[in-house]
C-alpha positions, 0 to 999 in steps of 0.5 A: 583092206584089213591087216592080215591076223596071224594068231599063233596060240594054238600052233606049236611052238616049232610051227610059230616062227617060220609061219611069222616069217613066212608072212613077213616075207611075204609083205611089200614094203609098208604092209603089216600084219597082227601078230597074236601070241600067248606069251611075250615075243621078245625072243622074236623082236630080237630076231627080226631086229638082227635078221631084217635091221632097218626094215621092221617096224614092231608095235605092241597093240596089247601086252599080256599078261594073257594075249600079246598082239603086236603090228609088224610091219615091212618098212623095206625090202 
C-alpha cells in the first residue's frame, strides 16, 4: 500500500499543523506519511521532537529551496 502524501502548500498556515498532527495520530506504530511543504519545517520537527520524543522518525526526502518533502514516521505509541 502507498504512503499517504499530505501536501500542505495550498492551506493556510493555521490549517497546516493540526492537519499534520491529525495524520500523525492517526498511524500505528511503523506507518508514515509524506509531508509536503512550500518552505522549511523545522518550526515542526521541533515540535514533534518536544510533544512525541522518542516516538518519531523524521527524514527529508527533498530540501527546497522551493518544495520540501519529509517522511514522518510513528516509531511508537
Amino acid at each position: 500500500m502507498a504512503e499517504k502524501v499530505i501536501d500542505v502548500r495550498s492551506l493556510a498556515p493555521p490549517q497546516r499543523h493540526p492537519l499534520i498532527f491529525g495524520t500523525y495520530d492517526a498511524l500505528a506504530a511503523g506507518e508514515s506519511f509524506f509531508l509536503v511543504n512550500d518552505h522549511d519545517p523545522k518550526p515542526l520537527y521541533y515540535q514533534f521532537m518536544a510533544e512525541h520524543p522518542g516516538e518519531v522518525g523524521w527524514q527529508p526526502q527533498e530540501t527546497g529551496p522551493e518544495r520540501w518533502v519529509i517522511r514522518i514516521t510513528r516509531l511508537a505509541r
